[in-house]
MMTF fields as JSON, N, C-alpha, C and O atoms, coordinates in Angstrom:
{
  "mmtfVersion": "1.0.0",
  "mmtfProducer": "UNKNOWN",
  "numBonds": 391,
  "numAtoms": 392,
  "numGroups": 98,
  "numChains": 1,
  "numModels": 1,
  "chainsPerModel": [1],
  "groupsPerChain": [98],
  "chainIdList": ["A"],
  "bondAtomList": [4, 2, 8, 6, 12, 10, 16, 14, 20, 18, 24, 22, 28, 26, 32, 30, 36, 34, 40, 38, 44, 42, 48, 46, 52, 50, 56, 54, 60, 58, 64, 62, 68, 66, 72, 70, 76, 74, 80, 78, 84, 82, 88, 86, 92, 90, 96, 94, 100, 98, 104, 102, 108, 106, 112, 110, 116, 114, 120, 118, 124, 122, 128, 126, 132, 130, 136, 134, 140, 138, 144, 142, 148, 146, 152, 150, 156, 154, 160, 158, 164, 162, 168, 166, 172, 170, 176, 174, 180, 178, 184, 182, 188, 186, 192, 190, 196, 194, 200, 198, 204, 202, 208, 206, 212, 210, 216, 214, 220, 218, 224, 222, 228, 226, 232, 230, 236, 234, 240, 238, 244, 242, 248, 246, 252, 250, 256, 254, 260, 258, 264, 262, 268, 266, 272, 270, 276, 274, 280, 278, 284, 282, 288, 286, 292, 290, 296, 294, 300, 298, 304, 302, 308, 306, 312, 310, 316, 314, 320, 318, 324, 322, 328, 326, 332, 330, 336, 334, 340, 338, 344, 342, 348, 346, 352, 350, 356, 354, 360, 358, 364, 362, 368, 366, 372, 370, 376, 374, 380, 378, 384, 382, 388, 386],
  "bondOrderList": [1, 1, 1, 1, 1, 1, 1, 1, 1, 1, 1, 1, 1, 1, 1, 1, 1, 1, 1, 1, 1, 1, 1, 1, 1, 1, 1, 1, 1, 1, 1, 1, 1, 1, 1, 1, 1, 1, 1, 1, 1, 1, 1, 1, 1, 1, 1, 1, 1, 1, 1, 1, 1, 1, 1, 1, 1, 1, 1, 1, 1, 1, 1, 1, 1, 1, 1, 1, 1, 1, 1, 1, 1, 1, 1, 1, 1, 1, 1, 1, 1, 1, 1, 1, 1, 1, 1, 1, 1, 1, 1, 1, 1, 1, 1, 1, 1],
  "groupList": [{"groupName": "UNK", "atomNameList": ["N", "CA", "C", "O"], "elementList": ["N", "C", "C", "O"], "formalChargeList": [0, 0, 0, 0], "bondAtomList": [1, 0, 2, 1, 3, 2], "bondOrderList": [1, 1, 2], "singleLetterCode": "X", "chemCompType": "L-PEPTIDE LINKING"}],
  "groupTypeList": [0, 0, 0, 0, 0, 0, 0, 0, 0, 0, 0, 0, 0, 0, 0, 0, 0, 0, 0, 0, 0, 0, 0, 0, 0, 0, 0, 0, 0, 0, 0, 0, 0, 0, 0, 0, 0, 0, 0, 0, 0, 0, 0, 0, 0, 0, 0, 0, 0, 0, 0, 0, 0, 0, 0, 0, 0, 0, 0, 0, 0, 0, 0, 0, 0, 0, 0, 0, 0, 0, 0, 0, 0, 0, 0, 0, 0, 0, 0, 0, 0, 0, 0, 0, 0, 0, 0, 0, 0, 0, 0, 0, 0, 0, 0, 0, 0, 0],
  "groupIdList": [1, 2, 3, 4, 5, 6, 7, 8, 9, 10, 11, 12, 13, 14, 15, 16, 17, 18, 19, 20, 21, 22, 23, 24, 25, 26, 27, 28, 29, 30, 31, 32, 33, 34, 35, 36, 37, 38, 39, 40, 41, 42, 43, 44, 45, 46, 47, 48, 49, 50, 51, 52, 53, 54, 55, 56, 57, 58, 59, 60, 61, 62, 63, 64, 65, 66, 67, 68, 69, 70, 71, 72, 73, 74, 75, 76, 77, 78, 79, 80, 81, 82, 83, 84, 85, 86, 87, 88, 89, 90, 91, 92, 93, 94, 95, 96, 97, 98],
  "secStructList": [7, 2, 2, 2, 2, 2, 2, 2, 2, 2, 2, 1, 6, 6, 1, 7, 7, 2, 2, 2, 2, 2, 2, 2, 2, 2, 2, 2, 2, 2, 2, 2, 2, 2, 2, 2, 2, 2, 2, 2, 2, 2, 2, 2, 2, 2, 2, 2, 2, 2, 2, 6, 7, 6, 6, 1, 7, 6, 6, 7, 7, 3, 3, 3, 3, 3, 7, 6, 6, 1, 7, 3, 3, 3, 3, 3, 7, 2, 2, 2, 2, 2, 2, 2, 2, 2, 2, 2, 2, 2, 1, 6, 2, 2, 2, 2, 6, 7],
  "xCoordList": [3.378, 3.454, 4.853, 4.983, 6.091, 7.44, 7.808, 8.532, 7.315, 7.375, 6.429, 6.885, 5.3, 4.351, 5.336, 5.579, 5.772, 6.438, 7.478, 7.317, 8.554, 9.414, 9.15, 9.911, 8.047, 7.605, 7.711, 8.298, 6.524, 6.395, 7.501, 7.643, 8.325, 9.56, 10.943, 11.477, 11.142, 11.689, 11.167, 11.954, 9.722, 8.756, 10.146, 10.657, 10.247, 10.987, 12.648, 13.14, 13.175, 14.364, 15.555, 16.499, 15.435, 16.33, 16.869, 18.023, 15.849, 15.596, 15.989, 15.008, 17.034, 17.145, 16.389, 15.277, 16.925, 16.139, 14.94, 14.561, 14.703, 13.655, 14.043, 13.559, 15.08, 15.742, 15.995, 15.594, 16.701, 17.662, 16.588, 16.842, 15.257, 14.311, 13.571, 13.143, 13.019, 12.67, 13.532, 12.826, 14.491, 15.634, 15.727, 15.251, 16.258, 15.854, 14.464, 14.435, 13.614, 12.269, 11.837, 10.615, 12.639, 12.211, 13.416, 13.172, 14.441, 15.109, 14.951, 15.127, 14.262, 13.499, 12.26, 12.407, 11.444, 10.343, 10.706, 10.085, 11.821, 12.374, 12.932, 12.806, 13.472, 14.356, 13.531, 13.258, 13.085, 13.029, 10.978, 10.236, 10.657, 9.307, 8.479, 7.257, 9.368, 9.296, 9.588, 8.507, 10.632, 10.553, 9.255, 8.541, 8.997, 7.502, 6.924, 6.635, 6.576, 5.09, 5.377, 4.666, 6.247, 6.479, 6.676, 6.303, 7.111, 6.962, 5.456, 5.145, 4.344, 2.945, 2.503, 1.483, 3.145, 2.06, 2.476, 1.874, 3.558, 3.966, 3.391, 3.35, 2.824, 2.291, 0.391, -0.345, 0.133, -1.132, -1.917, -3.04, -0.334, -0.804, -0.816, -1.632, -0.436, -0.236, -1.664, -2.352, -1.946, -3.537, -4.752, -5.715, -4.22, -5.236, -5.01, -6.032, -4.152, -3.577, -4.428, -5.254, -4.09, -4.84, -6.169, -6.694, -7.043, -8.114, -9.286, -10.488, -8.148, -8.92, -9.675, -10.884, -9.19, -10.029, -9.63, -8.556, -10.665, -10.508, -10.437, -9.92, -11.004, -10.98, -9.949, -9.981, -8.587, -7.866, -6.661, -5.617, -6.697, -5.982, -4.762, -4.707, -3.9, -2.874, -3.415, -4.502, -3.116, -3.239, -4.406, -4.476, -5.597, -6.413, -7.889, -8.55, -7.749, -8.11, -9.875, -10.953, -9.548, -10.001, -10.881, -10.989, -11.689, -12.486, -13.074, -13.559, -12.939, -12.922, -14.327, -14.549, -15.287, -16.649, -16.676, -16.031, -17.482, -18.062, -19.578, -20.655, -19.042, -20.069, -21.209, -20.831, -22.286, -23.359, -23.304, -24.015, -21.793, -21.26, -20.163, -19.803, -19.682, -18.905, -17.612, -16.721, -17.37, -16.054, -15.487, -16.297, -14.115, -14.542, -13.279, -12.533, -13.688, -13.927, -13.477, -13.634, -12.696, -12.537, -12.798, -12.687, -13.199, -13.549, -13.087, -12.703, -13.059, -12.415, -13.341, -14.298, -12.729, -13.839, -13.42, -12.846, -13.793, -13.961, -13.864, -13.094, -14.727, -14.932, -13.749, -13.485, -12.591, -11.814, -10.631, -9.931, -10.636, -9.644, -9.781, -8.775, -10.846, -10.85, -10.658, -9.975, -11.158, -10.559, -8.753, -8.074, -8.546, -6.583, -6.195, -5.527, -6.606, -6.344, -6.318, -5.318, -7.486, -7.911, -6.756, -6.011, -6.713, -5.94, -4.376, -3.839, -4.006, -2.537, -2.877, -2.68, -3.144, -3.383, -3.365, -2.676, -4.347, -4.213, -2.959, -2.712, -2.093, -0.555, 0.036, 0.315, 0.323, 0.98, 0.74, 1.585, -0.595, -1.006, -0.485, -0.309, -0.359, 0.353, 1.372, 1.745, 2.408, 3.524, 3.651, 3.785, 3.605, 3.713, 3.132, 3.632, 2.185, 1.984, 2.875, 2.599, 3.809, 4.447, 5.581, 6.532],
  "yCoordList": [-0.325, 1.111, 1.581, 2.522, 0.809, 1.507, 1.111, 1.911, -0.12, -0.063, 1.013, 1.471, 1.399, 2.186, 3.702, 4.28, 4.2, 5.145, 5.013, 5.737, 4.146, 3.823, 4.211, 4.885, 3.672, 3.839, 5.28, 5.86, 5.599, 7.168, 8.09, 9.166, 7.632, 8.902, 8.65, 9.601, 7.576, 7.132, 7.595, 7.74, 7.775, 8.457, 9.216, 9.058, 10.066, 11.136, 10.685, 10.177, 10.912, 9.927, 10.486, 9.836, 11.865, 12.51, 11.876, 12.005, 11.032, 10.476, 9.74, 9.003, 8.891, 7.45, 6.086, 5.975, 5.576, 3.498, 4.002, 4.981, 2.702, 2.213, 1.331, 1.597, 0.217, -0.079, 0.69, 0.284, 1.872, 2.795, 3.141, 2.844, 3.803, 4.512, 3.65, 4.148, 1.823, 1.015, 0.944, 0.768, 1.018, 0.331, 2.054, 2.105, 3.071, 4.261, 4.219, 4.247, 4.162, 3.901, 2.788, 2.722, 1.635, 0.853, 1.171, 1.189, 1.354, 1.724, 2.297, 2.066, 3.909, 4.975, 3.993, 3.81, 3.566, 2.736, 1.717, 1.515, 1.273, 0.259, 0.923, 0.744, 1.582, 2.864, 3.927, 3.794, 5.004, 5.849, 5.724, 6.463, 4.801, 4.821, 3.921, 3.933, 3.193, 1.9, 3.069, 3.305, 3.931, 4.773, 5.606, 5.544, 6.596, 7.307, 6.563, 6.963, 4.873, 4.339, 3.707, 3.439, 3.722, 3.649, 4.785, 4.904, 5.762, 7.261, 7.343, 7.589, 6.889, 7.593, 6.285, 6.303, 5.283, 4.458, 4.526, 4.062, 5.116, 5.569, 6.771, 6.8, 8.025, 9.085, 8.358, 8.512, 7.774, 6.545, 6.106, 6.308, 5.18, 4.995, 5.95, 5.608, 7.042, 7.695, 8.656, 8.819, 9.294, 9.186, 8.161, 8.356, 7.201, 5.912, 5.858, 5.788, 5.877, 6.262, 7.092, 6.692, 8.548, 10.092, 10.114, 11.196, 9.119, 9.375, 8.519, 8.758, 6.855, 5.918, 5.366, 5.136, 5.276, 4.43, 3.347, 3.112, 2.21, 0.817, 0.115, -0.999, 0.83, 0.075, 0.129, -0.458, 0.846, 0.987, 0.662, 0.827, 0.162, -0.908, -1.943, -3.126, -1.276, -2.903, -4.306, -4.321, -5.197, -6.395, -7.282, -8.487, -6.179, -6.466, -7.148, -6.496, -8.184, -8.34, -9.708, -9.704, -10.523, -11.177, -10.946, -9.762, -11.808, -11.256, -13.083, -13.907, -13.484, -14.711, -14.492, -13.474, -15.291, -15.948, -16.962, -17.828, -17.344, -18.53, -19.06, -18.483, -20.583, -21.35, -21.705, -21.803, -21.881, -22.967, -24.003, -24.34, -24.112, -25.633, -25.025, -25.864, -23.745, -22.959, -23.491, -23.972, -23.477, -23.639, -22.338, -21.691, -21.875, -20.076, -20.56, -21.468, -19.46, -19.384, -18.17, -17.159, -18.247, -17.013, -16.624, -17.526, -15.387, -15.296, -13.978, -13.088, -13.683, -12.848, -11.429, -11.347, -10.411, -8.978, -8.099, -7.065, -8.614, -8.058, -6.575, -5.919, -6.046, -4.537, -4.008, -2.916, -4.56, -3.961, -4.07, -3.155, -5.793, -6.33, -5.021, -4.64, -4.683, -4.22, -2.886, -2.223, -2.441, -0.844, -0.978, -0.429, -1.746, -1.561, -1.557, -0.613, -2.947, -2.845, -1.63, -1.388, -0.838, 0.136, 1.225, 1.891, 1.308, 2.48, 2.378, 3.287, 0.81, 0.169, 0.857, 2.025, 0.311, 0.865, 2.307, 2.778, 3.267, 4.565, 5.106, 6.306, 4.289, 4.751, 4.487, 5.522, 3.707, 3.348, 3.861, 3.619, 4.816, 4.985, 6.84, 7.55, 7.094, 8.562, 8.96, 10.133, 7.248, 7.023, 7.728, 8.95, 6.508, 6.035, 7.43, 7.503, 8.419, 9.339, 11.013, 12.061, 10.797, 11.414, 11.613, 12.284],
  "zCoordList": [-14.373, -14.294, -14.709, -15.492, -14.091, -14.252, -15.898, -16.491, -16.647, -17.87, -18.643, -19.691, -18.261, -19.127, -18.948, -20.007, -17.925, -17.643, -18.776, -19.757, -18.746, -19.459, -21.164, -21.859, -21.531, -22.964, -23.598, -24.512, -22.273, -22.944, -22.624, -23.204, -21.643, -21.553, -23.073, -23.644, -23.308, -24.402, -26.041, -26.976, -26.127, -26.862, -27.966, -29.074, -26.776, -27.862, -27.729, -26.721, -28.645, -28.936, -28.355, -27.905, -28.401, -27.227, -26.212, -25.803, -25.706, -23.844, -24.08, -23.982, -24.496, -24.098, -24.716, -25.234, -24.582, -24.745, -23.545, -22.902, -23.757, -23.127, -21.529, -20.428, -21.867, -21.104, -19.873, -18.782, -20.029, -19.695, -18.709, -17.541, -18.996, -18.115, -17.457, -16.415, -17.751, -17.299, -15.896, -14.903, -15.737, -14.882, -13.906, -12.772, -14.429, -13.449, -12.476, -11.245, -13.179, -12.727, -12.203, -12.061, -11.775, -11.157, -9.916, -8.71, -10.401, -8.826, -7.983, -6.787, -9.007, -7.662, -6.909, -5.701, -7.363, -7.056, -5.659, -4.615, -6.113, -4.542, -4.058, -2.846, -4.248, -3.239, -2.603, -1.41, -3.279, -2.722, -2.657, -2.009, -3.366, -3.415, -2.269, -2.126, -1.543, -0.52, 0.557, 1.096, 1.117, 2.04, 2.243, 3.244, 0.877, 0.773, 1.625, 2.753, 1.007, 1.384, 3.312, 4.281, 3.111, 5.243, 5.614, 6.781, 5.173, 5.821, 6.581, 7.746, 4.879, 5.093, 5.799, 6.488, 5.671, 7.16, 8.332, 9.3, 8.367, 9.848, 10.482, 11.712, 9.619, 9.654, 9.807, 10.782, 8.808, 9.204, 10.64, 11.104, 11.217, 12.298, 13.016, 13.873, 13.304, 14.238, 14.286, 15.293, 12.82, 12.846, 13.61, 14.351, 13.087, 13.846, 15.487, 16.17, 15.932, 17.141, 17.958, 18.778, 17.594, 17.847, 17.522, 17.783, 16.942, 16.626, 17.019, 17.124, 17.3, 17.797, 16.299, 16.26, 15.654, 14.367, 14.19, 13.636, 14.765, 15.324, 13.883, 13.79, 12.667, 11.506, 10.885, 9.803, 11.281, 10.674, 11.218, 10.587, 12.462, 13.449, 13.116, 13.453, 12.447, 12.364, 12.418, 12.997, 12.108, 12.402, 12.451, 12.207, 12.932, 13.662, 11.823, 11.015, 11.979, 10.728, 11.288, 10.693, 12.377, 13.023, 13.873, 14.191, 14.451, 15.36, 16.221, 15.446, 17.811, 18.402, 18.844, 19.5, 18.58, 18.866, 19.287, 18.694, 20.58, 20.455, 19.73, 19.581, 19.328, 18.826, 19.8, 20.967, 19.619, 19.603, 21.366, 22.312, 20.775, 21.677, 22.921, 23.747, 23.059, 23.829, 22.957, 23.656, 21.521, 21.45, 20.732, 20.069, 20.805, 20.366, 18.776, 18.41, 18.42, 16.766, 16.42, 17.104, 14.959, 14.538, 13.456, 12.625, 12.919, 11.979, 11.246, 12.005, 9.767, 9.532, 9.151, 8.382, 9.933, 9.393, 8.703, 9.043, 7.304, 5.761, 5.835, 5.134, 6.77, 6.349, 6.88, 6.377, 8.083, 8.543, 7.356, 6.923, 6.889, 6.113, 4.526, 3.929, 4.251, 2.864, 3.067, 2.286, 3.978, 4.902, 4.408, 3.539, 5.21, 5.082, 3.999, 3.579, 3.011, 2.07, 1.108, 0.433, 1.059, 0.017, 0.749, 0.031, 2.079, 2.74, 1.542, 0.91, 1.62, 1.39, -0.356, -0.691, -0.792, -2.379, -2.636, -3.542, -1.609, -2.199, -1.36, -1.481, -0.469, -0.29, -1.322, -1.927, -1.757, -3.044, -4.2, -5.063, -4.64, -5.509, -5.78, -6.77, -3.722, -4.453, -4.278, -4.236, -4.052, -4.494, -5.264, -5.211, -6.737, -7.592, -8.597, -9.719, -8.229, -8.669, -8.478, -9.062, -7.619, -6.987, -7.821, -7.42]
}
């Protein structure tokens, strides 16, 4: 993304190398684009918090069963795991659009 950015702002020759906007645009990105995305998961949880949305739970990716034989077991729950994930992506996504 911070190279495709780079391309087209360089486009017009006015602006600079390519270099030049590659390297701006990746600094805002670790800098100020890494704060954004913990701002909004801090604002996140606190939704999840106030609302009680168990799928959207920190951490909580697992789930302990017992077997057959009483021995307990864990296993992983997808719908919570792909929940966060997609949450984690469209933070980043209006980063990065931002």
């Amino acid at each position: 993304m911070n190279l495709l950015i780079a391309v087209l702002i360089s486009l017009d020759e006015t602006n600079g190398d390519q270099c030049v906007w590659y390297l701006v645009n990746l600094l805002f990105d670790t800098t100020i684009g890494v704060l954004l995305c913990y701002l909004l998961v801090l604002i996140l949880n606190e939704l999840v918090k106030r609302n009680n949305w168990k799928i959207l739970e920190k951490g909580l990716y697992y789930e302990e069963y017992k077997d057959k034989n009483g021995k307990t077991k864990t296993r992983l729950l997808y719908k919570m795991y792909f929940a966060q994930l997609c949450t984690w992506i469209v933070i980043v996504m209006i980063v990065n659009i931002t």
